[in-house]
N, C-alpha and C positions, 0 to 999 in steps of 0.2 A: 504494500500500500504506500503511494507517493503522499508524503506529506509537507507543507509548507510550513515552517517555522517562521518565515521571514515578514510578515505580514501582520496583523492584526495589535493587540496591547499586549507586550511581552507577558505580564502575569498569569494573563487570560493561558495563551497559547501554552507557555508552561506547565500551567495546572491540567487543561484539560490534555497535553502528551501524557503528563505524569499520573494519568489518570488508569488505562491499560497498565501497564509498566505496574504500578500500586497493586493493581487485582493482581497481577502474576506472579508477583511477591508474596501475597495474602493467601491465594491460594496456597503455594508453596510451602508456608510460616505455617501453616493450620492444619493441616494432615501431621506434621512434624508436633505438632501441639495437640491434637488428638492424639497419637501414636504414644507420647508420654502419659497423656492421661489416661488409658486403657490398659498401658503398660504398670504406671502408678498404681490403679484400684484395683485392677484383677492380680496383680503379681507382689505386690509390698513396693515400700522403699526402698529395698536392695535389690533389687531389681531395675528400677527406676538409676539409682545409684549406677551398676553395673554396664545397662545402656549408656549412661550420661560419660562414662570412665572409657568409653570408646572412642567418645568426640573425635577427640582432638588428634587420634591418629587413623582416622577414617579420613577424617578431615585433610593430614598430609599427605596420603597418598589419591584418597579420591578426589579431591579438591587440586591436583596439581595434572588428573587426567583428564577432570573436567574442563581446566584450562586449555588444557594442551586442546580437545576437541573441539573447544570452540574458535579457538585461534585458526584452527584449522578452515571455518567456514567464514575468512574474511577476501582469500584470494577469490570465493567464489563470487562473494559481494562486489568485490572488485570488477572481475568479470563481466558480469550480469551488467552494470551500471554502466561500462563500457560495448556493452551490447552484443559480446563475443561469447557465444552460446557454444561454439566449440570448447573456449576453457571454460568456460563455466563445466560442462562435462568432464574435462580432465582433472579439474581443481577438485569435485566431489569423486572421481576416481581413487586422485590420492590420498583425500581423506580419509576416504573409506578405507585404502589400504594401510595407512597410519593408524588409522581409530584400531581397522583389527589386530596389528603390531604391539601396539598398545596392550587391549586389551586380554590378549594371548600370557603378556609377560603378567602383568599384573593379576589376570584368574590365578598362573602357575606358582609364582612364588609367595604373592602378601599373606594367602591363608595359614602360607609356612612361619612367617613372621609373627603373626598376630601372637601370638604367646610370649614368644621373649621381647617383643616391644613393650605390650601389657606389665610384664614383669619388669625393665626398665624403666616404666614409669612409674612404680611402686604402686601397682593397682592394689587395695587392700585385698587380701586373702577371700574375706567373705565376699565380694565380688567379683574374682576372675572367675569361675568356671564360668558364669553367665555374659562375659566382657569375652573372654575368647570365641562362646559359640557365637553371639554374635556378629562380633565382627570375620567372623572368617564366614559366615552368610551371607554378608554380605558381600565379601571380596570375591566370594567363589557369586555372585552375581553380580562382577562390578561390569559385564561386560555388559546389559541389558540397562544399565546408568549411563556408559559411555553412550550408546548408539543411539540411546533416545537424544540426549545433551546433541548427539552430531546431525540429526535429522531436521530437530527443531531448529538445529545454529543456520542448517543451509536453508531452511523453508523460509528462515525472515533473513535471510543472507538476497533470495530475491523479492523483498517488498513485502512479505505478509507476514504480520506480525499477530495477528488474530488467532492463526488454523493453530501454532504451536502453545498460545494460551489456552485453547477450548481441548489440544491433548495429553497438555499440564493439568486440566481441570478433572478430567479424566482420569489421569492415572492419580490423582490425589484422592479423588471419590472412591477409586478404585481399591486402592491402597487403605484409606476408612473401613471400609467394608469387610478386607480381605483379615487385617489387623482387629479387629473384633472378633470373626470368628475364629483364625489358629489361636489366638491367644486366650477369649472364652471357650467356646463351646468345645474346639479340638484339645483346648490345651498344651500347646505346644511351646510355653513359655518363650523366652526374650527370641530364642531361634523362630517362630512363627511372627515373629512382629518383624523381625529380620527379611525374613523369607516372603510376606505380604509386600515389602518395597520391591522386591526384584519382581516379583511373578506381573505387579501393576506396572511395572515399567517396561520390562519384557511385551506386555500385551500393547503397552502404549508404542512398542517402536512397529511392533508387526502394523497398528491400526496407520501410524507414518510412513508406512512402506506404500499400503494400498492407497494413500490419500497419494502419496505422491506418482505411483503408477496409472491413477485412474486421472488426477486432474494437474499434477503440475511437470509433462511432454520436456522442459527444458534443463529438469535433471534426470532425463531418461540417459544413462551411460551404454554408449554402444562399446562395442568387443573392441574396438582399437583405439579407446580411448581407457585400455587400463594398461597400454604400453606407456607408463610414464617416465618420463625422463629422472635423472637423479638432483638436476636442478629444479626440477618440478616439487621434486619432493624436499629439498632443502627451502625451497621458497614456502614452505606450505610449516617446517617445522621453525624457519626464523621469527615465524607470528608466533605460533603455539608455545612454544618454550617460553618465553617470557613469559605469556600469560599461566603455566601451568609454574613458576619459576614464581612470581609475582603471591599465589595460593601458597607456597611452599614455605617463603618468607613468613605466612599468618599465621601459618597451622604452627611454625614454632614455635611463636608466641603462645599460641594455646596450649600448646606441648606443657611449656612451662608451669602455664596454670594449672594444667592439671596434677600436673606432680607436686605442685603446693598445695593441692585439695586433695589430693591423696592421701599425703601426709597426717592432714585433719580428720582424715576417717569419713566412712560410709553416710553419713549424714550431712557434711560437708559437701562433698559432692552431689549428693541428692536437690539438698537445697539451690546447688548453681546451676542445675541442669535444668531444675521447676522456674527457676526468675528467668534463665535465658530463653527458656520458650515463651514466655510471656514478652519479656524484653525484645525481643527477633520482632511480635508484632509490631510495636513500636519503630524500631530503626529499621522496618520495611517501606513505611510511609515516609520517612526522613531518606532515605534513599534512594526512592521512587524520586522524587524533586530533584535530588543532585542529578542523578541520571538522564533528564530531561533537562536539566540544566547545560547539561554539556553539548545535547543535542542539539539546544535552540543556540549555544554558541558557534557549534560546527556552521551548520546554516546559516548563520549571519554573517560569519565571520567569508563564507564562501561569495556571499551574498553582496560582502562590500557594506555590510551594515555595523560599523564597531557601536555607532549610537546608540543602536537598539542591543546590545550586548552590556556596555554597559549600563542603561535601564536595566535589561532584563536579570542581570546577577542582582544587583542591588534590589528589585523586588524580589526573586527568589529567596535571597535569603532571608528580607522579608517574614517573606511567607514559613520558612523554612523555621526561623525561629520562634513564630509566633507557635507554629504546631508543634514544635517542642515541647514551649511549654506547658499547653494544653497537656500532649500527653504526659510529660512528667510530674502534673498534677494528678494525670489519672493514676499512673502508678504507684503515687504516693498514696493515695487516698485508697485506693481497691486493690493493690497488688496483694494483699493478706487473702481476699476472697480468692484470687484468681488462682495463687497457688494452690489453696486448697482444693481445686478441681483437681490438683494432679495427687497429692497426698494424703485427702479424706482429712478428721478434725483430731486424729489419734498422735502424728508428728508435730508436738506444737514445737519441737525444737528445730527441726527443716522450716514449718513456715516463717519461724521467727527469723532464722538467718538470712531465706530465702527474701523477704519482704526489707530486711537491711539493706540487701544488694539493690531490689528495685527501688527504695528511696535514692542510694546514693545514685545509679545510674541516671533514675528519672531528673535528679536535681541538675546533670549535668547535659542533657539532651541537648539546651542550647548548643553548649558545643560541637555536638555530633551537627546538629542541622547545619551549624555552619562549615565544619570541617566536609561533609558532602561535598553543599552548595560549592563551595571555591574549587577545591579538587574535579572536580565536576567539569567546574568554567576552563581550567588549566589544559584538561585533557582534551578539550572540545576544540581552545587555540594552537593544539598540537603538540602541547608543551608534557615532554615526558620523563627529566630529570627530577623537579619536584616534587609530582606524585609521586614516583618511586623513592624519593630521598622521606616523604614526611611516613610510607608506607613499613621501609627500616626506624625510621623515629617511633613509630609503633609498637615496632619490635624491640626496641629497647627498654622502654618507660615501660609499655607490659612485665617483661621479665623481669625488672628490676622492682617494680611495686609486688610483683609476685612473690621473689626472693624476700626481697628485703622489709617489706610491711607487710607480711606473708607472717616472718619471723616475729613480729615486733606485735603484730595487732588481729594474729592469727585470720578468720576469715573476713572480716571490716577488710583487713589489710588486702588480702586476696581480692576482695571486691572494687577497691580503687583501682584496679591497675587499669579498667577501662576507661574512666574518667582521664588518669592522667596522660594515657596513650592520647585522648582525642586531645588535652590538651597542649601534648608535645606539639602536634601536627599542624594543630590552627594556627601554633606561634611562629611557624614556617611558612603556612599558607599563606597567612594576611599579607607580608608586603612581599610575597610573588605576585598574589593578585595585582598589591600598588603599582607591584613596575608595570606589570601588564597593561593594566589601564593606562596608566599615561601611555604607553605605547597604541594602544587603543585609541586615548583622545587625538593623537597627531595624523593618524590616516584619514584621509579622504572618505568620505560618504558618499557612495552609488544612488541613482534613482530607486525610491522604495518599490522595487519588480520580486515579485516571487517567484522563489530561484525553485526550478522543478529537479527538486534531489530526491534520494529516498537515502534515509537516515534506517541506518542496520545498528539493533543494540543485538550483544550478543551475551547474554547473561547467565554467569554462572553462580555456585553458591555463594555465601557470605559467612563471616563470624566476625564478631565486634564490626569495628566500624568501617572494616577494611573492605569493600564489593569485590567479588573479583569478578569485573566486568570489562567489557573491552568495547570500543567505541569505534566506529570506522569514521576516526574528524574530522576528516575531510569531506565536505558532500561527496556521495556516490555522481556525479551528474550524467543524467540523460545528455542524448543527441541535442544542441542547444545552438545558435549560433555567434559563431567568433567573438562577435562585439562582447556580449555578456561575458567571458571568460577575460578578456582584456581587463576587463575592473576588477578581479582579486587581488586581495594585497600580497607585497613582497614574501613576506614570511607564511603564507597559505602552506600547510603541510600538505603535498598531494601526492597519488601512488601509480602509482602504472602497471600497465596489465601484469605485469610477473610478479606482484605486490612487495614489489622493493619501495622505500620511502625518499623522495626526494625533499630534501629544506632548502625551502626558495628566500 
């Protein structure tokens, strides 16, 4: 679907992009948040606990394949917008041959890992058998995660960003459904709550398969277009790496966490696993806006509009903060109820921790909204040193509030480390943005013409404040004529069909 950012009252446009984006996030947040509360009241706490002690290293491994596969569906974007239907066919070729490369090594070996990782993180005792089966359920289905992530990445890689929300919706209803009954009525404990994500996700890629065989002809791959060349497939892993390299970075920081909540025992953990599913709601909606924020920058900035960019940051974040801290009121106020859908009214020692975290996190939303919003604007003017500098700033201020108010303030201590990661970031962010704009206010303004691009978000998962999402900043553009291309400014980031990156 072609969309115009460049047009109308930035806030407006923002909000209503950010609007899709939010539901597929919500979606997303809420099966993940069902699946702990089904798991919470039919199986205990340690159980709950056991799930929650998996995170962070599901997270580094599937979290860095998720990247890798979506990175993979940007040459096709590429493609597509340049109107060369031949690579768009070689591009999802290689992917496909990458995705299953992929996903071959990591079925083979992480199921073998998952116990002495667990064991190095000091998983508590009464939680690993249920943290090993787990996660090797999952890993021995991380292929049907990969393929779904790589279908949905190429379907809104050409324009439609809708069909892979309604098979997100799907495999989340699915997955509800599926996760009630192994874990009730079968009884199949944490491995059936396990086993409910792959089988829904699995059915979601086969239902991708037919949607794309029966209506979308321009990723039909013929037989000679899976001769790919070896630059073909270096061009295809110079995007993916980063982005799966990028996840990699976050998940250590979690890493970290977890192994200071381990230390704390089986109710420690219980309790951060109950506030960040609640939590996840919240900085769904706060990320939704950065995300859309980047996108009306990409477009304007393609556009020759810095004016309406910078408006349009300045109301985003706005907007961004005000919703903050609406919800950080809501968290304070009802995060005691909310937890207690996950752990019944018998753990008042979980909810109590758990509702500490969502205070402190809720007080500091402001930050996140704005640390999004700029991050957001930076990655949209093509700028990709900062994001990645304030992303290690994360990494740092996490483990260290981990470690060291971890020791000091036991789980309070463990629960700042999100706060002050977003506040590392923003103190970075803000006068990147400054130079930014002035460089902004010194360009030229185009006539306000709506530029016909199609803007490709290609979204993977998230933990704290860090998206791992990848943005193709530069408008895709249609067939257009000369003159309009003449008005981009100097510094346009733009790529060319072999999706190598040119800085102008």
């Amino acid at each position: 679907m072609t969309t115009s950012l460049t047009t109308g009252r930035p806030w407006r446009v923002i909000l209503v992009f950010a609007v899709p984006l939010l539901v597929g996030n919500i979606v997303q947040q809420l099966y993940q948040f069902v699946d702990a509360i089904v798991v919470g009241r039919h199986l205990g706490v340690d159980a709950l606990a056991a799930v929650g002690a998996t995170g962070s290293m599901l997270f580094l491994l599937l979290g860095f394949a998720w990247g890798l596969t979506s990175g993979f569906a940007i040459p096709t974007a590429q493609a597509f917008g340049a109107r060369d239907f031949v690579a768009v066919r070689r591009s999802v070729a290689a992917g496909t041959l990458l995705t299953g490369a992929c996903t071959v090594v990591l079925t083979v070996g992480a199921p073998l890992l998952a116990a002495p990782l667990l064991a190095l993180l000091q998983t508590p005792p009464a939680l690993m058998d249920d943290a090993v089966v787990f996660a090797q359920v999952s890993f021995l289905g991380a292929g049907a995660l990969m393929f779904f992530n790589y279908l949905s990445a190429i379907i809104r890689a050409i324009g439609d960003s809708r069909t892979p929300l309604v098979f997100l919706a799907l495999a989340c209803g699915l997955n509800v459904a599926l996760v009630i009954l192994m874990v009730g009525p079968l009884g199949w404990g944490v491995g059936g709550a396990a086993l409910a994500t792959v089988v829904s996700q699995a059915i979601s890629v086969l239902l991708c398969l037919e949607f794309v065989r029966r209506r979308v002809p321009v990723l039909h791959v013929r037989r000679e277009d899976w001769r790919v060349s070896r630059s073909e497939l270096a061009d295809h892993l110079r995007l993916g790496l980063p982005m799966g390299f990028q996840a990699s970075i976050i998940a250590i920081g979690t890493l970290t966490v977890q192994v200071a909540l381990n230390e704390l025992g089986a109710e420690a953990v219980a309790a951060y696993t109950a506030a960040s599913r609640v939590d996840s709601l919240a900085v769904a909606l706060l990320q939704s806006l950065g995300l859309a924020a980047s996108m009306f920058v990409a477009q304007n900035l393609g556009g020759g509009r810095p004016d309406r960019i910078r408006r349009g940051v300045k109301q985003a974040t706005w907007m961004s903060v005000v919703a903050a801290v609406i919800l950080g009121g809501l968290m304070i106020a009802f995060g005691t109820v909310m937890v207690r859908l996950f752990v019944g009214d018998g753990s008042h020692e979980v909810v109590g921790l758990a509702a500490q975290m969502l205070a402190i996190n809720g007080a500091s939303y402001w930050l996140l909204g704005i640390l999004f919003v700029l991050r957001g604007t930076l990655q949209g003017l093509g700028h990709a040193l900062i994001p990645t500098v304030t992303g290690v700033i994360e990494l740092v201020m996490r483990v260290g509030a981990a470690v060291i108010l971890g020791a000091m303030f036991g789980f309070v201590g463990v629960a700042m480390s999100n706060p002050l990661a977003w506040f590392g970031s923003v103190v970075v962010l803000v006068p990147a943005y400054l130079v930014a704009r002035k460089r902004l206010a010194a360009m030229p303004i185009a006539p306000p013409v709506a530029t016909p691009t199609t803007p490709i978000a290609v979204i993977g998962p998230t933990d704290g404040s860090m998206a791992v999402d990848a943005i193709v900043t530069a408008p895709i553009p249609l067939p257009q004529p000369a003159a309009m291309s003449a008005r981009l400014p100097r510094f346009r980031r733009s790529f060319t069909r072999r999706g190598r990156v040119d800085h102008r």
